[in-house]
C-alpha positions as a printed Julia matrix, in Angstrom:
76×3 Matrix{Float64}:
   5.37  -13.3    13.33
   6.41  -10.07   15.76
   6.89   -7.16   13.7
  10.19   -5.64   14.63
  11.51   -3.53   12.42
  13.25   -5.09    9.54
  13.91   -2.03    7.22
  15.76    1.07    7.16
  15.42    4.42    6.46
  15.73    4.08    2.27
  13.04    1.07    2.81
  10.96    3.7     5.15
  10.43    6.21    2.39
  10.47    3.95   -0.84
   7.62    2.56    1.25
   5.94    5.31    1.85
   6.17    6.82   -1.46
   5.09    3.69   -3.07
   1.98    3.47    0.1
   0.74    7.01   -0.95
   0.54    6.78   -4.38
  -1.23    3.13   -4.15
  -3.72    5.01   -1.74
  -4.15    8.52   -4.02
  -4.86    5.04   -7.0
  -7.41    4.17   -5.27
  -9.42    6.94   -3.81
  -9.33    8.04   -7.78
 -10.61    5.07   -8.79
 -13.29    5.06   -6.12
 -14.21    8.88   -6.94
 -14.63    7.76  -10.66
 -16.89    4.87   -9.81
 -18.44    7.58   -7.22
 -19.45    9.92  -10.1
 -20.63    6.64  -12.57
 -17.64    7.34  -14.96
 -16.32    3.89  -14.46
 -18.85    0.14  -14.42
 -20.37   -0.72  -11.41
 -17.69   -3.66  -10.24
 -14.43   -1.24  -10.13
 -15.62   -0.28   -6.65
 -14.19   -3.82   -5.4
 -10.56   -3.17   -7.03
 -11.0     0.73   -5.57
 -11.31   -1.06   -2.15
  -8.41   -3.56   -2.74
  -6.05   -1.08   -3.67
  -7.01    1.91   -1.42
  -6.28   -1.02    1.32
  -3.03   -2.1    -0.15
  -2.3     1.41   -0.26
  -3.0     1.74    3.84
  -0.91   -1.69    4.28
   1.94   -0.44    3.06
   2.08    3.12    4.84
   1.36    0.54    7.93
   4.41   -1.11    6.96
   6.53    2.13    6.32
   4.97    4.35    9.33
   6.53    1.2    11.81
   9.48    0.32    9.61
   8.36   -3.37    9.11
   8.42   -5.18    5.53
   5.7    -8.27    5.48
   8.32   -9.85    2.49
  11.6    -9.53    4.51
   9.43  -11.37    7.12
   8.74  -14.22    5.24
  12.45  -14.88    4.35
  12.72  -13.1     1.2
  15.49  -10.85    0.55
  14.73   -7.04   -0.82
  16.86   -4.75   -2.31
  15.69   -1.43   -0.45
């Protein structure tokens, strides 16, 4: 699967919007589980989505959507 770009501009920054807050998600959840405010297994979902979160500005920083890849059709 190359990854040529297969998104516009809209797609671009809906992705990046969506990327950032994912990431700012899970760096909060990681900085509650930090300070013991949250049980000892929410570090594993703070990884997950603070990785999600870096996937997706991957996918808006080079204008590539893994869905559209795989056949699917998006709206943005």
């Amino acid at each position: 699967m190359a990854l040529t770009c297969n998104i516009d501009q809209r797609g671009k920054t809906a992705r990046f919007v969506l990327g950032a807050f994912i990431e700012v998600s899970g760096m909060l959840l990681g900085v509650l589980w930090y300070f013991g405010w949250t049980p000892a297994w929410t570090i594993w979902p703070a990884i997950a989505i603070w990785l999600s979160g870096i996937f997706v500005l991957f996918e808006a920083m080079i204008g590539w959507c893994a869905v559209r890849a795989m056949g699917f059709k998006t709206p943005i």
